[in-house]
Phi, psi and omega in degrees: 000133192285184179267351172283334186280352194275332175277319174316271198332301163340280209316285206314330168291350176275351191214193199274325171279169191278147156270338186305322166245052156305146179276153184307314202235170192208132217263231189264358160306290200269032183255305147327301175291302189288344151280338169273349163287308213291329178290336163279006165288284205333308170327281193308267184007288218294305180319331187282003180248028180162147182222143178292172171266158173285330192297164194287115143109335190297142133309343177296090175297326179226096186265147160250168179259129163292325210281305192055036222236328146287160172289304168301013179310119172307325178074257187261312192302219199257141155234155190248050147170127165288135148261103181293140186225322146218186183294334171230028164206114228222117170234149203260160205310332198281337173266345181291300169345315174315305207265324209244356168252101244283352169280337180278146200309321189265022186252027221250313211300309200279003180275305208306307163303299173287020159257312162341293204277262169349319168304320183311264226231173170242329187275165186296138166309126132250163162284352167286331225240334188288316184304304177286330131340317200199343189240338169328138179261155202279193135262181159188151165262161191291156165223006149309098193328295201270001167273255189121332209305166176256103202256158202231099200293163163262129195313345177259028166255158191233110156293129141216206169345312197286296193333302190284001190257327201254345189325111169244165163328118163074013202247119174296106209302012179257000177201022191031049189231146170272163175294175197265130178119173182233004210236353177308324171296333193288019163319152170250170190280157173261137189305348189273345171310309189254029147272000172283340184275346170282165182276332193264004169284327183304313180290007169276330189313116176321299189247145205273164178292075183277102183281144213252119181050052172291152159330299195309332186330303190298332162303331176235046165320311180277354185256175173298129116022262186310309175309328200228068183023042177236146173279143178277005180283273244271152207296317188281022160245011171287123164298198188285171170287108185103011201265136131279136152336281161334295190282050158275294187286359154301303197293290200290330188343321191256014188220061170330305185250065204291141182245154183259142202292139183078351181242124183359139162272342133358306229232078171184090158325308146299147207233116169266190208283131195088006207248147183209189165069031193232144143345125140071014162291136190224156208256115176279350163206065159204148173278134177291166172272358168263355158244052138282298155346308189261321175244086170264006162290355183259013213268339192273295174217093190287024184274000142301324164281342177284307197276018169263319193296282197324289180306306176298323159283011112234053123221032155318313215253349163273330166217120192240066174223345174235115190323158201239129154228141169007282210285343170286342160297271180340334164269018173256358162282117179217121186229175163243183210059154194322280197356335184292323172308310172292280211313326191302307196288336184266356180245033161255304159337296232251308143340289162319273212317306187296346181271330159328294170286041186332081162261069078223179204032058179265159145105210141312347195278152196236117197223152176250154202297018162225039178265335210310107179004287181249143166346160171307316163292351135305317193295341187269078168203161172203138200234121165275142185239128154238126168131108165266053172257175179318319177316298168296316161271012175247320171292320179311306185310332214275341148315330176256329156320317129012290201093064157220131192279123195246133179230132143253135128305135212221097175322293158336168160245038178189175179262134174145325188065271180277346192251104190228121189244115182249158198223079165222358158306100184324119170055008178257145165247162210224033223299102171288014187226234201255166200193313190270174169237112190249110171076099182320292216283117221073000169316154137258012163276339153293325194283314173259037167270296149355286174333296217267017172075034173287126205255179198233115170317121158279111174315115175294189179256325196317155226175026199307148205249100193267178176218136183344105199114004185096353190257137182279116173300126168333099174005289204300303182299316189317301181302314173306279218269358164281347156310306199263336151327305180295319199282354136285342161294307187283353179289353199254320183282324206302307196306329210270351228291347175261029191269167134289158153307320174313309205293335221256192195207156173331124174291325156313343185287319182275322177308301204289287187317339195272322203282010180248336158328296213290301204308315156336278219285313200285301206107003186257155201232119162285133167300166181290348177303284165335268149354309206274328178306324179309287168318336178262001181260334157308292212275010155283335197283328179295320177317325177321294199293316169118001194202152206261161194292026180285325189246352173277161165317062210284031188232021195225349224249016072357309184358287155335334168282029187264332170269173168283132175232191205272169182217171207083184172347116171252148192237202214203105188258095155026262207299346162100160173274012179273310190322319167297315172314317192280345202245003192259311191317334208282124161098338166291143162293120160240138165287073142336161157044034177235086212271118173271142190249004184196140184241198208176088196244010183298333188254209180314280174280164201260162166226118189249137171252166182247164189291358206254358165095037153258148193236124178250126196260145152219190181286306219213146185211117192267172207203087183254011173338139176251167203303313148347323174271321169330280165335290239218034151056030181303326164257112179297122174247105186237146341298158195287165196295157154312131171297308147009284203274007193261341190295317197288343184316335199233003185257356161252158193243157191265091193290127176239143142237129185254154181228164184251125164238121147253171141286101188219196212271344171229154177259116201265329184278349223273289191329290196311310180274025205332091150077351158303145179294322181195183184208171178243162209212102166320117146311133157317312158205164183303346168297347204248338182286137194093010186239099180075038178322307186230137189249097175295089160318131194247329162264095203295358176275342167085058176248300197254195231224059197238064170330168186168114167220137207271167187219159203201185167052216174286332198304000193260323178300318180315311185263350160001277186264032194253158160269138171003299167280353166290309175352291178309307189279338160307261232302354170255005184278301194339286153316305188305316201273325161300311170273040216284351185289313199258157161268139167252145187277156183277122187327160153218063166170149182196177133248100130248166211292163169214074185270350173309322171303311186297089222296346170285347196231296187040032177191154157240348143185190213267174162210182184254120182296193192261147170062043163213176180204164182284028152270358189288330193282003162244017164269315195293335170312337215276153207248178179251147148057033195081005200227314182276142186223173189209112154221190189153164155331303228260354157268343203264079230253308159352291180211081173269154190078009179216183213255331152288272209315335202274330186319298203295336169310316187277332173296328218275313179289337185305315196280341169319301200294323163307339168258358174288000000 
């Protein structure tokens, strides 16, 4: 055979033709051609000692294989195809072969994972998602203060925690000893390190990061894995054995409020699947639009930002008594490949951002000035707060955890604003302000009941209705017409859903038509009993509102149930809500006794003067005043509020209730109510609802002898102009006609409120007037010009009128005021 035929022949395995069909002889044309293929083999040989990678856009010139997993693994050399996985890891056709060819040694591994992964996960097995998966080699950081460097594990080390936390330069991880020498550090880093960090390397990225034992698992049991950044390989995203998806997500439908073992039950942060409506709940896969807003670069595709924000919120929500930092993150990421590297860096971003808004580090916490939440670029601003009520001192905690300097003015000569506790009841705390906590779950009044190691009383449902003369009404009837109240609530939304502001009218006005339409139409006739129950469910809905239904909205007067609010439990906090107040309080500049009378935004800076003719400059000024004073120009503004905010300012009503605590030497109700939280009180006729309606055991262990009862409706005119002991005596006719069986002893110790009187409050919270709507609490929230800032119950349209709204009004504007 000539040498000519020998080069052909070469050639010809390299391209579609044949040697057979070649001519024996040739003539000097194609003798010409066949010396310029042989010169062009030559060419290719060379070309044959390294190949690029193909993808579009890689910077990898000489890629190398990580895996090294074949006996032929191209290593640095030629392969006849790179697989990309980033811009610097790269594996060659010959280890995909290992693993992905069934004759081949490593494919017994890769089935084994992808029945696993399939079981699992949602997203497609491949062989890259197997690759990133399992063969990647880790990263880790120096955890030396003056190194930092990123060091590259060796493929049979497994990161975990402990590793990633104690990690030094040079240090043998098979026996946690450093190598011999001081100089491990002075190394140099590998250059594929500070390309991770460009923008356009991410975008290269094959595969999204999904991290291995995040915290979060336990919490996100019921989702894919692969859906919420967790890899589906690890045993703590393993479904049940034998599980179908389906009866998975069957099985919670009927177990809703999944808890994680050991943790506040309280405390649950993800919304599992199908579950909507529950408060301060976040889609563990999906993004909110205030972090689209912030991270829009994850809008494409977002499972990094989810499985980094999923991991830092629990583990916020696994220990919330000590601020969560960086560096307490960061060794619980553990993923493999640079990407680990991205990840360390976008969760310090992400970090910030959730403590800014404050979903973690919330709450109580108290941090020292070189402690302080956020970067430094935060720190050049000062801020006036008027108001030490929960509004105020919760933006004030969360500004200054921050490192931005905060002073509050506090008119009053004490702190809490609505929240007043008095604790001169013998072993008892009292609230003469707010007390209860209505729907636990996700309060931050649990979370920092937490904090502060506090249990919270959970409210039974009983409820016996007694009615003037000593007799407990029959269940039945209670129940018959709590049937037919709501069923006038809901004929009240069906009238509003085409209604307008203009169209709308008083809700007692509506309430009386609808109930006079049904009597009319059904034929049916209430006993004089049946009528006095009615009446007392009139005067819980005033209790609601905070008014009596003349002035409330019937087409607003709900309004807030259009968000999700909270659920679960409602309790009874012992220890009074001052205690939170007081623990918020700590440590804040407060001013007492400085009542302002005027702000002033007209120049740079803003000036606020006091009554006493200090004038004070800041940057920024939060206004946490209640609306009653708002109403009543209690504060000067120049240039003056907008009509816009002065209308809706005036488009809510200053809802008042007042409340009676006695004391008495025995507890004479404990046979009759056996072991209920409270009990209720028939009204006698409609002139009397709302006077003492509902009667509070204020000690739920039954050691001392303490009562707490509310005053609502018209019954607040009523009792108005009487003094403190005409009150005591209505209010001892009252009980005595309830208990009429037994004698009742005469207090020997009592209080009652007067916050209508109280020229700093003169309210105890808002409602929506007839010809108003729940949009008026987001205009007056709305800040001015960046500089005037507004919180309170009466800002919060979400969860207005209680003291987790007003908290949150004040975390809400702290993050306002820090990003501007």
């Amino acid at each position: 055979m000539s040498t000519g035929r020998v080069r052909t022949k070469k050639k010809a395995c390299s391209s579609d033709q044949s040697p057979d069909n070649l001519p024996l002889r040739s003539s000097g044309r194609q003798v010409k051609k066949k010396a310029a293929e042989a010169a062009d083999d030559d060419d290719e040989a060379s070309e044959k000692k390294y190949r690029k990678c193909e993808k579009a856009g890689c910077t990898a010139t000489c890629p190398v294989c990580f895996a090294s997993a074949a006996e032929r693994c191209a290593k640095n050399g030629y392969t006849s195809r790179w697989y990309h996985l980033s811009c610097g890891e790269h594996f060659c056709n010959e280890c995909f072969d290992h693993y992905y060819r069934s004759h081949k040694d490593g494919y017994e591994k890769y089935t084994a994972w992808k029945r696993i992964w399939t079981s699992n996960g949602k997203s497609e097995p491949s062989p890259k998602a197997f690759m990133a998966d399992q063969q990647l080699p880790y990263w880790v950081q120096c955890t030396k203060p003056d190194c930092g460097k990123w060091r590259q594990l060796t493929k049979e080390i497994q990161l975990t925690p402990q590793i990633a936390k104690t990690y030094r330069c040079g240090m043998k991880l098979n026996n946690s000893t450093k190598t011999e020498g001081s100089d491990q550090c002075s190394m140099p880093e590998d250059l594929r390190v500070a390309e991770v960090s460009d923008h356009w390397w991410y975008s290269m990225l094959i595969l999204p990061p999904l991290l291995k034992d995040s915290v979060a698992a336990p919490f996100l049991a019921a989702y894919y894995p692969d859906c919420v950044g967790m890899s589906p390989s690890c045993t703590s995203t393993n479904r049940l054995p034998g599980e179908s998806n389906l009866v998975k997500l069957e099985h919670l439908k009927s177990v809703p409020n999944l808890t994680v073992a050991g943790m506040n039950k309280y405390f649950q942060p993800f919304y599992q699947p199908n579950e909507c409506g529950k408060a301060l709940c976040v889609r563990p896969d999906v993004m909110e639009l205030d972090e689209l807003y912030e991270f829009p670069e994850y809008s494409r595709d977002p499972t990094m930002y989810l499985a980094l924000r999923n991991l830092i919120l629990a583990l916020w929500y696994t220990n919330c008594k000590e601020a969560l930092t960086p560096q307490k993150c960061i060794h619980h990421i553990i993923v493999r490949g640079l990407v680990r590297i991205r990840c360390v860096q976008e969760m310090e971003r992400i970090l910030y951002f959730m403590t800014r808004k404050g979903l973690i580090n919330t709450g109580i916490l108290s941090v020292s000035p070189d402690q302080y939440l956020l970067p430094k670029e935060y720190h050049n601003k000062s801020v006036i707060i008027v108001g030490a009520g929960a509004a105020g001192l919760a933006a004030a905690r969360q500004l200054h955890n921050f490192g931005i300097k905060v002073i509050i003015l506090e008119a009053k000569d004490r702190i809490g604003g609505r929240v007043w506790d008095d604790k001169t009841f013998k072993g008892v705390t009292v609230g003469r302000g707010a007390q209860i906590v209505n729907g636990c779950v996700n309060n931050p009044m649990a979370l920092m009941c937490e904090q502060l190691g506090i249990k919270m009383h959970k409210l039974g449902e009983k409820c016996d209705l007694i009615q003037e003369g000593g007799r407990i009404t029959d269940p039945t009837i209670d129940k018959r017409m709590d049937f037919h109240f709501n069923a006038i609530l809901d004929v009240v939304s069906e009238w509003r859903k085409d209604k307008s502001q203009h169209q709308d009218v008083p809700l007692g006005e509506k309430i009386q038509e609808i109930y006079k339409a049904f009597i009319q139409e059904s034929g049916i006739q209430f006993s004089e009993l049946e009528e006095k129950v009615l009446q007392f469910h009139l005067s819980n809905l005033e209790y609601a509102c905070g008014s009596n239904l003349s002035q409330v909205s019937a087409r607003s007067w709900d309004h807030n149930e259009f968000f999700a609010q909270f659920a679960g439990d409602h309790t009874l906090l012992t220890v009074g809500y001052s205690t939170v107040i007081d623990k918020l309080a700590e440590g804040l500049d407060i001013r007492l006794n400085f009542p302002v009378q005027s702000i002033d935004y007209s120049g740079e800076e803003v000036q606020v003067t006091t009554a006493d003719g200090t004038v004070w400059t800041t940057q920024k000024v939060l206004v946490t005043v209640p609306l009653a004073l708002l109403q009543k120009n209690a504060i000067q503004f120049n240039p003056p509020l907008s009509e816009k905010k002065i209308k809706a300012i005036n488009s809510l009503g200053a809802g008042i209730i007042e409340k009676i605590a006695l004391q008495f030497p025995y507890r004479f109700w404990d046979s009759k109510i056996q072991g209920a939280d409270f009990f209720g009180h028939v009204p006698p006729n409609s002139s009397q609802r709302g006077l003492f309606s509902v009667f509070y055991d204020m000690d739920p262990e039954g050691k001392q002898s303490i009562l707490m009862s509310v005053v609502t409706g018209d019954a607040v005119t009523t009792i108005k102009n009487l003094d403190d002991k005409q009150v005591l005596q209505q209010c001892m006719t009252v009980l005595r006609e309830l208990f009429k069986e037994q004698e009742v002893p005469d207090p020997v110790k009592f209080f009652v409120t007067r916050w209508s009187k109280d020229p700093w409050l003169q309210m105890a919270y808002s409602f929506v007037k007839t010809g108003g709507s729940g949009e008026a609490y987001d205009i007056i929230a709305e800040d001015i010009q960046g500089k005037i800032f507004f919180a309170g119950e009466a800002t919060n349209r979400h969860f207005p009128q209680t003291v987790t709204g007003a908290y949150l009004s004040g975390v809400r504007e702290a993050s306002k005021i820090a990003a501007f």
